[in-house]
C-alpha positions in Angstrom: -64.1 -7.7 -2.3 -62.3 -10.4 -4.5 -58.7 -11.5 -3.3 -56.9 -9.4 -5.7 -58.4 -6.8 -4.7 -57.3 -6.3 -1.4 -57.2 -9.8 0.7 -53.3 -10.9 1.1 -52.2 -14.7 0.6 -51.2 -16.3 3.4 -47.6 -16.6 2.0 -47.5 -13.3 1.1 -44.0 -11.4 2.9 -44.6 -8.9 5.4 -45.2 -5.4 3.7 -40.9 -4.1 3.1 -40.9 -0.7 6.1 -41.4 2.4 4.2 -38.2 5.4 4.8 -38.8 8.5 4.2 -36.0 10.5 2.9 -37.2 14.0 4.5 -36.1 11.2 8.4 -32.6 12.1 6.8 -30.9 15.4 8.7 -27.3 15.9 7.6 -25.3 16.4 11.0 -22.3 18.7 11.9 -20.2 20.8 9.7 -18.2 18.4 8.9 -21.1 16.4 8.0 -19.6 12.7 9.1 -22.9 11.8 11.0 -26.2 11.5 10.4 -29.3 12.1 12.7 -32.2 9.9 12.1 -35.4 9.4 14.6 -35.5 5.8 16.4 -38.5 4.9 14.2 -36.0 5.5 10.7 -33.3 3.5 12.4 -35.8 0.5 13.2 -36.9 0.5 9.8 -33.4 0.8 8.3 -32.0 -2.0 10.6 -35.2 -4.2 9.6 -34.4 -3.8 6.2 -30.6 -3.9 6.0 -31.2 -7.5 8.7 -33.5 -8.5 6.1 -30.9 -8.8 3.2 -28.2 -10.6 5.6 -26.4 -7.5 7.3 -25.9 -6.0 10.4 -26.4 -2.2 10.9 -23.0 -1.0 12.5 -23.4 1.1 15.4 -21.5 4.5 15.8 -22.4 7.8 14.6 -18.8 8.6 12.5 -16.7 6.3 9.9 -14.4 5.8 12.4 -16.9 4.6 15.1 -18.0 2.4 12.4 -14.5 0.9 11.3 -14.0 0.2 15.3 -17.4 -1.7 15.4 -16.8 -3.4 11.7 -13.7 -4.8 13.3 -14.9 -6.3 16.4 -17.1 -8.5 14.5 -14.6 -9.3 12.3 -12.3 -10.2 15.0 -15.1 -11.9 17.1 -15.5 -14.2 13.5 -12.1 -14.6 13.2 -11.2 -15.9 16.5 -13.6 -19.1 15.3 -11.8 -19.1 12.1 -8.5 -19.2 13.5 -9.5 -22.0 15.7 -10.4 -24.4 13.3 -6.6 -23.4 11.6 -4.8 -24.4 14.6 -4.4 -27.5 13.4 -2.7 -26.4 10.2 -1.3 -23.8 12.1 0.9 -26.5 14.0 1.9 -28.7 11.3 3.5 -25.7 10.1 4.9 -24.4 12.9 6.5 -28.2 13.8 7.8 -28.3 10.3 9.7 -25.1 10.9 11.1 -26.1 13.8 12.3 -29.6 11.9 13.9 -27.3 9.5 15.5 -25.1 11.9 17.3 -28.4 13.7 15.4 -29.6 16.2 15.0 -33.1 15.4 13.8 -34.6 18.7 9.7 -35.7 18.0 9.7 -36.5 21.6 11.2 -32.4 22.2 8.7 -31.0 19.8 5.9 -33.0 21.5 6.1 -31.9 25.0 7.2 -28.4 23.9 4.0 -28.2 21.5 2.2 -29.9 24.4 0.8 -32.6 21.6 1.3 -36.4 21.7 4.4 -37.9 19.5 1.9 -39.1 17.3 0.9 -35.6 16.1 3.8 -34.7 15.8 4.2 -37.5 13.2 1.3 -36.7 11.3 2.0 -33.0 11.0 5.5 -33.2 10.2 4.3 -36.1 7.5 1.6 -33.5 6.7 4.3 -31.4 5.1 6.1 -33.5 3.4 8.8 -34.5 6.1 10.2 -38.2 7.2 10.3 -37.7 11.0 12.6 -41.0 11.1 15.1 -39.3 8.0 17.8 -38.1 10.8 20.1 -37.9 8.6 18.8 -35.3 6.3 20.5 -32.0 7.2 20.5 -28.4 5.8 17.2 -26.2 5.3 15.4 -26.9 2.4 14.9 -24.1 -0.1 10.9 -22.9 1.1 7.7 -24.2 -0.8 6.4 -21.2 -3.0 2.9 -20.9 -2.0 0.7 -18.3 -3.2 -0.5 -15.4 -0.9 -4.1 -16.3 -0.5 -7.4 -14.6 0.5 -8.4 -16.7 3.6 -4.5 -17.0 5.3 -4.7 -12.7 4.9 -8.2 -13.1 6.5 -6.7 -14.9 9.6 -3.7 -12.3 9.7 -6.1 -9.4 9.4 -8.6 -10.9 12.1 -5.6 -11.5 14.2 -4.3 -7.7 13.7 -8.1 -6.4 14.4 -8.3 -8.3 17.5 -5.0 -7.2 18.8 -4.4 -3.2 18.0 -8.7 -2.6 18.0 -8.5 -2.5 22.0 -5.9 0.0 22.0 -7.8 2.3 19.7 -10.6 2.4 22.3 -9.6 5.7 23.8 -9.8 9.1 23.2 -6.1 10.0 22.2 -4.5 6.8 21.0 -0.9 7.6 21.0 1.2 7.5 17.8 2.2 3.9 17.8 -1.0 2.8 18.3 -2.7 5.0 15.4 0.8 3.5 13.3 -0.3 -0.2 13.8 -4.0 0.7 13.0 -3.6 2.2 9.8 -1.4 -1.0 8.8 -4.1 -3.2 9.9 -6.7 -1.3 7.8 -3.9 -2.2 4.8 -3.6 -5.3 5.5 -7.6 -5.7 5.4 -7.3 -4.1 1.5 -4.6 -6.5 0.8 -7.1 -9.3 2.0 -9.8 -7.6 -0.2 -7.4 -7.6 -3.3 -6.6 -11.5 -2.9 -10.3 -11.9 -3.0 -11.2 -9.8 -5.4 -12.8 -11.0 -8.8 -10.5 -10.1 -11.9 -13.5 -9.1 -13.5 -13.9 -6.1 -11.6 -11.1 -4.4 -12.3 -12.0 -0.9 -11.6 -13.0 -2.0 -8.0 -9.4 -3.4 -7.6 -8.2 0.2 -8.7 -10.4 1.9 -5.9 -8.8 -0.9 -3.6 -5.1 -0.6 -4.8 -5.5 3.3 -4.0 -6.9 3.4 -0.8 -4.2 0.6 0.3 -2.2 3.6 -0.8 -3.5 6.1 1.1 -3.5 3.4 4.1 0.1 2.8 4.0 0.5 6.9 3.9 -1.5 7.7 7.1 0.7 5.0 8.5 3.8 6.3 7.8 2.4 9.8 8.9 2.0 8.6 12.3 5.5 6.9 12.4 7.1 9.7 11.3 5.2 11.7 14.2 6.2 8.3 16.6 9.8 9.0 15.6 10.0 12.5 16.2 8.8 12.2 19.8 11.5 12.3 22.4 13.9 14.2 19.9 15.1 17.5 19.7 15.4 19.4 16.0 19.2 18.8 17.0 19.1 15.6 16.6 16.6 14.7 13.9 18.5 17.4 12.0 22.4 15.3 12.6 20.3 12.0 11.6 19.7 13.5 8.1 22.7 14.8 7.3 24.6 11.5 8.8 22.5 9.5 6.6 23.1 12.0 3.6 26.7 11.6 3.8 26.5 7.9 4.6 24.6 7.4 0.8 25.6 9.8 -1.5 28.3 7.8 -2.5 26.1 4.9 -3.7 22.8 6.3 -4.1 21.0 9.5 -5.7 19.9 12.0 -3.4 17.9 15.1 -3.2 20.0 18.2 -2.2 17.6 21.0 -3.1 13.9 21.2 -4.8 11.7 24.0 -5.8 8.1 23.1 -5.7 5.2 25.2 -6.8 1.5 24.7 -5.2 -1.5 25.7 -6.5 -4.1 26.7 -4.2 -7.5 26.4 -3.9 -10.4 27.7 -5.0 -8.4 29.8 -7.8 -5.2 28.3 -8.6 -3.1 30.7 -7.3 0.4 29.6 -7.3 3.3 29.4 -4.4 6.8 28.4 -4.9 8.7 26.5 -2.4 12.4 26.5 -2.5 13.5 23.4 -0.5 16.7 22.9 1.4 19.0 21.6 4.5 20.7 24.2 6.6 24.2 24.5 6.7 24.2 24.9 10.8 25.5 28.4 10.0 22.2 29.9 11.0 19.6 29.3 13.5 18.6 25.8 12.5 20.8 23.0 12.8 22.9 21.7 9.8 20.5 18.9 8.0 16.9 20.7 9.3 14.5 21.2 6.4 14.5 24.6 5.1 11.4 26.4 3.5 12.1 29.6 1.6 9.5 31.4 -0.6 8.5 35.0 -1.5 5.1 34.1 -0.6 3.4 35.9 2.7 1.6 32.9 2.8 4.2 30.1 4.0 5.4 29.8 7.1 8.5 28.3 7.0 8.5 26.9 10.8 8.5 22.8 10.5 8.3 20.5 13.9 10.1 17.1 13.6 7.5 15.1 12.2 6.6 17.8 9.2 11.1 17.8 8.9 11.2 13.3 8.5 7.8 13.9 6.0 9.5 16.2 3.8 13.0 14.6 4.0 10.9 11.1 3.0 9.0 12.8 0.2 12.1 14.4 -1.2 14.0 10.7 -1.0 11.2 9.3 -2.5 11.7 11.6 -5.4 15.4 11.3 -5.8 14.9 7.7 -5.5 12.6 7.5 -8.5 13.9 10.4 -10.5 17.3 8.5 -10.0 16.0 5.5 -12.5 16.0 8.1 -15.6 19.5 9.0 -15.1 21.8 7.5 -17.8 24.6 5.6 -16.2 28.4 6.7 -17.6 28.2 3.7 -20.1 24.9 4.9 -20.9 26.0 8.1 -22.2 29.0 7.5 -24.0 26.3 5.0 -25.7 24.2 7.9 -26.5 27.3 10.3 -27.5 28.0 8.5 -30.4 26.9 10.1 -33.7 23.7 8.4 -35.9 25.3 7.1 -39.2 23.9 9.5 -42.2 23.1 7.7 -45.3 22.9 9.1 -48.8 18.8 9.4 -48.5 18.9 10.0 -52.5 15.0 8.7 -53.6 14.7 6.0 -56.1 13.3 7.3 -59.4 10.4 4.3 -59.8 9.4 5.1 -56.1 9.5 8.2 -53.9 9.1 6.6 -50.5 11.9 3.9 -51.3 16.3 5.9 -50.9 19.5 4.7 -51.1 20.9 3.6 -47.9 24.7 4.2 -48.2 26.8 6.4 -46.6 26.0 9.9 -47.0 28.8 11.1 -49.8 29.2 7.6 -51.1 31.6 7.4 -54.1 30.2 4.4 -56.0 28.5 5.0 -59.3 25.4 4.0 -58.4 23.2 4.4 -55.5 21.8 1.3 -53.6 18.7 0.8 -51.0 18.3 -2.0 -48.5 17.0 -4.0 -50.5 19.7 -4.2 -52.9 17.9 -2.3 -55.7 20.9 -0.2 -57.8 20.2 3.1 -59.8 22.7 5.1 -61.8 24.1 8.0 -60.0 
Protein backbone atom coordinates (compact mmCIF):
# COMPACT_ATOMS: atom_id res chain seq x y z
CA UNK A 1 0.00 0.00 0.00
CA UNK A 2 1.46 3.36 -1.26
CA UNK A 3 1.23 6.48 1.26
CA UNK A 4 -1.60 8.02 -0.50
CA UNK A 5 -3.28 5.32 -0.18
CA UNK A 6 -3.84 4.92 3.29
CA UNK A 7 -0.42 5.70 5.38
CA UNK A 8 -0.86 9.24 7.21
CA UNK A 9 2.14 11.92 7.35
CA UNK A 10 3.53 12.37 10.42
CA UNK A 11 2.27 16.01 10.46
CA UNK A 12 -0.92 15.10 9.47
CA UNK A 13 -3.82 16.74 12.34
CA UNK A 14 -5.58 14.31 14.39
CA UNK A 15 -8.70 13.00 12.44
CA UNK A 16 -11.69 16.35 13.43
CA UNK A 17 -14.41 13.98 16.09
CA UNK A 18 -17.31 12.98 14.02
CA UNK A 19 -21.18 14.31 15.60
CA UNK A 20 -23.84 12.72 14.68
CA UNK A 21 -26.98 14.78 14.46
CA UNK A 22 -29.50 11.80 15.38
CA UNK A 23 -26.93 12.50 19.44
CA UNK A 24 -29.28 15.66 19.19
CA UNK A 25 -32.70 15.10 21.47
CA UNK A 26 -34.73 18.34 21.75
CA UNK A 27 -35.55 18.58 25.66
CA UNK A 28 -38.70 19.97 27.52
CA UNK A 29 -41.63 21.66 26.10
CA UNK A 30 -40.31 24.58 26.22
CA UNK A 31 -37.50 23.30 24.37
CA UNK A 32 -34.52 25.60 26.16
CA UNK A 33 -32.28 22.51 26.71
CA UNK A 34 -30.79 20.04 24.99
CA UNK A 35 -29.86 16.40 25.91
CA UNK A 36 -26.80 14.94 24.39
CA UNK A 37 -24.83 11.58 25.53
CA UNK A 38 -21.31 12.26 27.32
CA UNK A 39 -19.54 10.91 24.20
CA UNK A 40 -21.48 13.95 21.89
CA UNK A 41 -20.51 16.50 24.56
CA UNK A 42 -16.75 15.29 24.47
CA UNK A 43 -16.61 15.57 20.94
CA UNK A 44 -18.44 18.89 20.75
CA UNK A 45 -16.17 20.41 23.53
CA UNK A 46 -13.03 18.89 21.56
CA UNK A 47 -14.10 20.59 18.64
CA UNK A 48 -15.48 23.96 19.87
CA UNK A 49 -11.61 23.93 22.31
CA UNK A 50 -10.14 23.25 19.08
CA UNK A 51 -11.17 26.60 17.34
CA UNK A 52 -10.28 28.84 20.70
CA UNK A 53 -13.67 28.49 22.83
CA UNK A 54 -14.82 27.21 25.80
CA UNK A 55 -18.11 25.08 25.88
CA UNK A 56 -20.35 26.95 28.58
CA UNK A 57 -21.77 24.76 31.09
CA UNK A 58 -25.57 24.89 31.96
CA UNK A 59 -28.38 23.21 30.39
CA UNK A 60 -30.69 26.76 29.73
CA UNK A 61 -29.72 30.28 28.15
CA UNK A 62 -29.82 31.58 31.41
CA UNK A 63 -27.47 28.96 32.98
CA UNK A 64 -25.30 29.87 30.17
CA UNK A 65 -25.42 33.83 30.48
CA UNK A 66 -24.56 33.13 34.45
CA UNK A 67 -21.49 30.99 33.35
CA UNK A 68 -20.57 33.41 30.20
CA UNK A 69 -20.31 36.11 32.92
CA UNK A 70 -18.09 34.61 35.39
CA UNK A 71 -15.44 34.20 32.91
CA UNK A 72 -15.94 37.48 31.86
CA UNK A 73 -15.70 38.83 35.20
CA UNK A 74 -12.83 36.36 36.23
CA UNK A 75 -10.96 38.16 32.82
CA UNK A 76 -11.94 41.39 33.80
CA UNK A 77 -10.68 41.45 37.28
CA UNK A 78 -6.99 41.17 35.41
CA UNK A 79 -8.02 43.81 33.13
CA UNK A 80 -9.08 46.18 35.59
CA UNK A 81 -5.89 45.60 37.42
CA UNK A 82 -3.60 46.64 34.93
CA UNK A 83 -6.22 50.08 34.69
CA UNK A 84 -5.62 50.94 38.13
CA UNK A 85 -3.10 52.95 37.34
CA UNK A 86 -5.11 55.08 34.95
CA UNK A 87 -7.73 54.55 37.09
CA UNK A 88 -5.92 56.78 39.82
CA UNK A 89 -4.65 59.46 37.75
CA UNK A 90 -8.15 60.06 37.09
CA UNK A 91 -9.55 59.71 40.14
CA UNK A 92 -6.57 62.28 41.73
CA UNK A 93 -7.34 64.73 38.96
CA UNK A 94 -10.96 64.77 40.11
CA UNK A 95 -10.20 65.35 43.33
CA UNK A 96 -7.71 68.43 42.17
CA UNK A 97 -10.73 69.77 40.41
CA UNK A 98 -13.07 69.35 43.21
CA UNK A 99 -10.51 71.63 45.61
CA UNK A 100 -8.45 69.58 47.32
CA UNK A 101 -5.16 70.91 46.58
CA UNK A 102 -2.92 69.38 49.23
CA UNK A 103 -0.45 66.55 47.12
CA UNK A 104 0.65 65.58 50.50
CA UNK A 105 -3.62 65.00 51.48
CA UNK A 106 -4.16 63.15 48.24
CA UNK A 107 -1.07 60.95 48.89
CA UNK A 108 -1.79 59.47 52.14
CA UNK A 109 -5.49 59.41 51.42
CA UNK A 110 -4.77 57.45 47.95
CA UNK A 111 -2.17 55.56 50.08
CA UNK A 112 0.56 56.48 47.13
CA UNK A 113 3.88 58.41 47.50
CA UNK A 114 3.77 62.40 46.63
CA UNK A 115 5.60 61.50 43.73
CA UNK A 116 2.62 59.73 42.11
CA UNK A 117 0.63 61.86 42.82
CA UNK A 118 2.83 64.27 40.66
CA UNK A 119 2.98 62.22 37.89
CA UNK A 120 -0.76 61.45 37.66
CA UNK A 121 -1.99 64.73 38.24
CA UNK A 122 0.81 65.80 35.38
CA UNK A 123 -0.59 62.78 33.61
CA UNK A 124 -3.76 64.81 33.04
CA UNK A 125 -2.69 67.75 32.16
CA UNK A 126 -2.52 69.48 35.74
CA UNK A 127 0.46 71.80 37.37
CA UNK A 128 0.39 70.28 40.97
CA UNK A 129 2.57 73.53 42.01
CA UNK A 130 -0.32 76.02 40.00
CA UNK A 131 -2.16 76.85 43.51
CA UNK A 132 -3.51 79.53 42.29
CA UNK A 133 -5.58 78.23 39.58
CA UNK A 134 -9.16 77.98 40.89
CA UNK A 135 -12.66 77.03 39.47
CA UNK A 136 -13.47 73.61 37.70
CA UNK A 137 -12.47 73.39 34.35
CA UNK A 138 -15.08 72.69 31.75
CA UNK A 139 -14.55 68.46 31.32
CA UNK A 140 -12.28 66.93 28.50
CA UNK A 141 -14.81 65.40 25.86
CA UNK A 142 -13.63 61.92 25.40
CA UNK A 143 -15.34 59.43 23.45
CA UNK A 144 -17.24 56.45 25.00
CA UNK A 145 -15.01 53.58 24.08
CA UNK A 146 -15.18 49.76 23.73
CA UNK A 147 -12.56 48.75 26.30
CA UNK A 148 -13.53 51.57 29.33
CA UNK A 149 -17.49 49.79 28.79
CA UNK A 150 -15.53 46.44 28.94
CA UNK A 151 -14.15 47.27 32.46
CA UNK A 152 -17.66 48.80 33.57
CA UNK A 153 -19.39 45.67 32.28
CA UNK A 154 -16.81 43.22 33.94
CA UNK A 155 -17.21 45.29 37.05
CA UNK A 156 -21.27 45.08 36.83
CA UNK A 157 -20.82 41.08 36.09
CA UNK A 158 -18.72 40.55 38.92
CA UNK A 159 -20.82 42.46 41.34
CA UNK A 160 -24.80 41.64 40.66
CA UNK A 161 -23.68 37.74 39.01
CA UNK A 162 -23.44 36.50 42.77
CA UNK A 163 -26.71 37.74 43.64
CA UNK A 164 -28.38 35.97 40.70
CA UNK A 165 -27.12 32.70 42.10
CA UNK A 166 -30.29 31.70 43.78
CA UNK A 167 -33.41 30.34 43.02
CA UNK A 168 -35.75 33.47 43.31
CA UNK A 169 -33.61 36.51 42.94
CA UNK A 170 -35.73 39.28 44.27
CA UNK A 171 -36.80 42.14 42.08
CA UNK A 172 -33.85 44.51 42.57
CA UNK A 173 -31.57 42.02 41.86
CA UNK A 174 -33.24 40.77 38.56
CA UNK A 175 -33.49 44.99 37.92
CA UNK A 176 -29.60 45.42 38.14
CA UNK A 177 -29.07 42.21 36.02
CA UNK A 178 -30.95 43.12 33.06
CA UNK A 179 -29.02 46.59 33.10
CA UNK A 180 -25.85 44.73 33.23
CA UNK A 181 -26.80 42.53 30.23
CA UNK A 182 -27.43 46.34 28.47
CA UNK A 183 -24.64 47.57 29.37
CA UNK A 184 -22.73 44.37 27.87
CA UNK A 185 -24.76 45.37 24.31
CA UNK A 186 -23.58 48.84 24.69
CA UNK A 187 -19.99 47.47 25.00
CA UNK A 188 -20.73 45.25 21.88
CA UNK A 189 -22.00 48.36 19.94
CA UNK A 190 -18.68 50.47 20.72
CA UNK A 191 -16.88 47.50 19.34
CA UNK A 192 -18.79 46.71 16.66
CA UNK A 193 -17.46 47.12 12.96
CA UNK A 194 -19.49 49.80 10.88
CA UNK A 195 -19.44 47.37 8.25
CA UNK A 196 -21.86 45.22 9.74
CA UNK A 197 -24.54 47.09 10.04
CA UNK A 198 -27.34 44.76 10.29
CA UNK A 199 -25.55 43.04 13.26
CA UNK A 200 -25.59 46.47 15.03
CA UNK A 201 -29.49 46.49 14.32
CA UNK A 202 -29.84 42.96 16.05
CA UNK A 203 -27.61 44.62 18.84
CA UNK A 204 -29.50 48.01 19.08
CA UNK A 205 -32.86 45.90 19.53
CA UNK A 206 -32.03 43.57 22.00
CA UNK A 207 -30.40 46.54 24.13
CA UNK A 208 -33.96 47.48 23.70
CA UNK A 209 -35.54 44.65 24.85
CA UNK A 210 -32.82 44.70 27.79
CA UNK A 211 -33.64 47.98 29.03
CA UNK A 212 -37.56 46.73 28.87
CA UNK A 213 -37.15 43.63 31.16
CA UNK A 214 -35.34 46.02 33.33
CA UNK A 215 -37.82 48.42 33.74
CA UNK A 216 -40.35 45.45 34.10
CA UNK A 217 -38.72 44.39 37.23
CA UNK A 218 -38.55 48.02 38.66
CA UNK A 219 -41.82 48.58 38.06
CA UNK A 220 -42.54 45.20 40.07
CA UNK A 221 -39.63 46.58 42.75
CA UNK A 222 -41.77 49.70 43.14
CA UNK A 223 -44.93 48.27 43.58
CA UNK A 224 -43.78 46.10 46.50
CA UNK A 225 -44.65 47.43 49.97
CA UNK A 226 -47.58 49.55 48.39
CA UNK A 227 -51.03 49.32 48.51
CA UNK A 228 -53.31 50.10 45.15
CA UNK A 229 -54.12 53.26 47.50
CA UNK A 230 -51.21 54.58 47.17
CA UNK A 231 -49.75 53.74 43.86
CA UNK A 232 -53.13 55.01 42.66
CA UNK A 233 -52.64 58.89 44.71
CA UNK A 234 -49.00 58.79 43.12
CA UNK A 235 -50.48 58.91 39.62
CA UNK A 236 -52.95 61.22 39.96
CA UNK A 237 -50.47 63.63 42.15
CA UNK A 238 -48.08 63.38 39.44
CA UNK A 239 -50.94 64.00 36.74
CA UNK A 240 -51.92 67.12 38.31
CA UNK A 241 -48.40 68.14 39.06
CA UNK A 242 -47.60 68.05 34.84
CA UNK A 243 -50.40 68.82 33.03
CA UNK A 244 -49.72 72.16 33.19
CA UNK A 245 -46.42 71.93 31.36
CA UNK A 246 -46.42 68.71 29.66
CA UNK A 247 -48.88 66.50 27.46
CA UNK A 248 -50.49 63.76 29.12
CA UNK A 249 -52.57 60.78 28.39
CA UNK A 250 -56.03 60.89 29.99
CA UNK A 251 -57.80 58.11 28.19
CA UNK A 252 -56.72 55.47 25.20
CA UNK A 253 -58.62 52.81 23.30
CA UNK A 254 -56.42 50.11 22.18
CA UNK A 255 -57.33 47.24 20.02
CA UNK A 256 -55.23 43.77 20.12
CA UNK A 257 -55.20 41.25 17.78
CA UNK A 258 -54.82 37.79 18.89
CA UNK A 259 -53.22 34.92 17.98
CA UNK A 260 -53.35 32.37 15.84
CA UNK A 261 -56.46 34.22 13.90
CA UNK A 262 -56.33 37.88 14.33
CA UNK A 263 -59.19 38.17 16.26
CA UNK A 264 -59.57 41.58 17.59
CA UNK A 265 -60.17 43.15 21.34
CA UNK A 266 -60.65 46.65 22.19
CA UNK A 267 -59.37 48.11 25.33
CA UNK A 268 -60.79 51.28 26.50
CA UNK A 269 -58.12 52.74 28.98
CA UNK A 270 -58.66 55.04 31.91
CA UNK A 271 -58.02 56.33 35.70
CA UNK A 272 -60.88 56.05 38.20
CA UNK A 273 -62.44 58.88 39.58
CA UNK A 274 -62.40 57.24 43.32
CA UNK A 275 -66.19 57.24 42.93
CA UNK A 276 -66.13 53.46 42.57
CA UNK A 277 -64.33 50.63 43.96
CA UNK A 278 -60.79 51.53 42.78
CA UNK A 279 -59.14 54.42 44.05
CA UNK A 280 -59.08 57.78 42.07
CA UNK A 281 -55.79 57.49 39.60
CA UNK A 282 -55.90 53.24 39.40
CA UNK A 283 -55.73 52.04 35.80
CA UNK A 284 -58.97 51.22 34.44
CA UNK A 285 -59.60 48.36 31.81
CA UNK A 286 -63.00 48.37 30.18
CA UNK A 287 -63.94 46.20 27.04
CA UNK A 288 -66.99 44.23 25.74
CA UNK A 289 -64.72 41.39 25.29
CA UNK A 290 -65.39 38.11 27.75
CA UNK A 291 -61.86 37.74 27.25
CA UNK A 292 -60.23 40.57 29.46
CA UNK A 293 -60.05 40.61 32.79
CA UNK A 294 -59.84 43.95 33.89
CA UNK A 295 -58.17 43.14 37.48
CA UNK A 296 -54.42 44.89 37.40
CA UNK A 297 -51.87 44.39 40.54
CA UNK A 298 -49.48 47.42 41.01
CA UNK A 299 -46.83 46.50 38.93
CA UNK A 300 -49.23 45.74 35.62
CA UNK A 301 -51.07 49.68 36.99
CA UNK A 302 -47.00 51.61 36.90
CA UNK A 303 -46.52 49.38 33.31
CA UNK A 304 -49.56 50.76 31.75
CA UNK A 305 -49.33 54.22 33.33
CA UNK A 306 -45.42 54.20 31.72
CA UNK A 307 -46.65 52.93 28.41
CA UNK A 308 -49.41 55.44 28.11
CA UNK A 309 -46.69 58.39 29.21
CA UNK A 310 -44.52 57.16 26.84
CA UNK A 311 -47.16 57.70 24.27
CA UNK A 312 -48.35 61.02 25.25
CA UNK A 313 -44.85 61.92 25.43
CA UNK A 314 -44.15 61.13 21.81
CA UNK A 315 -47.52 61.74 20.30
CA UNK A 316 -47.00 65.28 22.11
CA UNK A 317 -44.03 66.17 19.47
CA UNK A 318 -46.78 66.26 16.42
CA UNK A 319 -48.90 68.65 18.18
CA UNK A 320 -48.68 72.25 16.53
CA UNK A 321 -47.84 74.71 19.18
CA UNK A 322 -50.43 78.05 19.22
CA UNK A 323 -47.92 79.93 16.90
CA UNK A 324 -47.83 76.97 14.96
CA UNK A 325 -51.35 77.03 13.98
CA UNK A 326 -52.14 80.55 13.47
CA UNK A 327 -48.97 79.80 11.00
CA UNK A 328 -50.95 77.12 9.32
CA UNK A 329 -54.45 79.20 9.45
CA UNK A 330 -53.37 81.57 7.10
CA UNK A 331 -54.83 81.08 3.51
CA UNK A 332 -52.25 79.81 0.40
CA UNK A 333 -52.08 82.84 -2.00
CA UNK A 334 -54.02 81.77 -5.40
CA UNK A 335 -52.41 82.96 -8.50
CA UNK A 336 -54.04 83.44 -11.92
CA UNK A 337 -52.67 79.78 -13.17
CA UNK A 338 -53.76 80.97 -16.87
CA UNK A 339 -51.23 78.60 -19.24
CA UNK A 340 -48.88 80.28 -21.58
CA UNK A 341 -49.92 79.72 -25.22
CA UNK A 342 -46.06 78.69 -26.51
CA UNK A 343 -46.05 76.15 -23.51
CA UNK A 344 -48.64 74.26 -21.47
CA UNK A 345 -46.61 73.34 -18.43
CA UNK A 346 -45.31 77.10 -18.00
CA UNK A 347 -48.81 79.82 -16.14
CA UNK A 348 -48.92 83.11 -15.09
CA UNK A 349 -48.14 83.67 -11.56
CA UNK A 350 -50.22 86.71 -10.41
CA UNK A 351 -52.83 87.05 -8.25
CA UNK A 352 -55.78 85.11 -9.09
CA UNK A 353 -58.27 88.00 -10.71
CA UNK A 354 -55.39 90.20 -11.65
CA UNK A 355 -56.42 93.37 -13.50
CA UNK A 356 -53.31 94.01 -15.70
CA UNK A 357 -53.57 93.53 -19.44
CA UNK A 358 -51.38 90.94 -19.65
CA UNK A 359 -50.63 87.92 -17.85
CA UNK A 360 -47.03 87.31 -16.45
CA UNK A 361 -45.12 83.97 -15.12
CA UNK A 362 -42.06 83.88 -12.80
CA UNK A 363 -39.92 84.25 -15.13
CA UNK A 364 -41.03 87.45 -16.34
CA UNK A 365 -42.43 86.17 -19.73
CA UNK A 366 -45.76 88.61 -20.65
CA UNK A 367 -48.72 87.48 -22.88
CA UNK A 368 -51.77 89.46 -23.82
CA UNK A 369 -54.72 88.80 -21.81
Amino acid sequence: MTEHEGTPHEDAAPPVPRIDPAMFTAGGPGKTVIAASEEFTGQLRARVEAEGGVLLPGGTREEADMARASLAALKGWAARRDRLPEQRADLLAAAWWSGWRNVAELARTADVSRDTVYDDLRARGIDPKDKAVTGRPLPRFVPLRAEAMRGLTDLADATVGPAMLTVAPDQLALTAWAITGALGRITELLDEPESRPWHRDVLAQDLTARLQTALGHAHALAATGQTDEQLASHTHNHLLDVIEDETVAGTAALTLVLPPDGDQVTVNIGHADGRGDRPRGWTVLRSDSPLLDPELDGAEHLAIQAALATLAETLGRHLLSDEDKDQESVPPIQICGVLYPANNSRYCTLPLGHQHTVHQMATGAQWPV
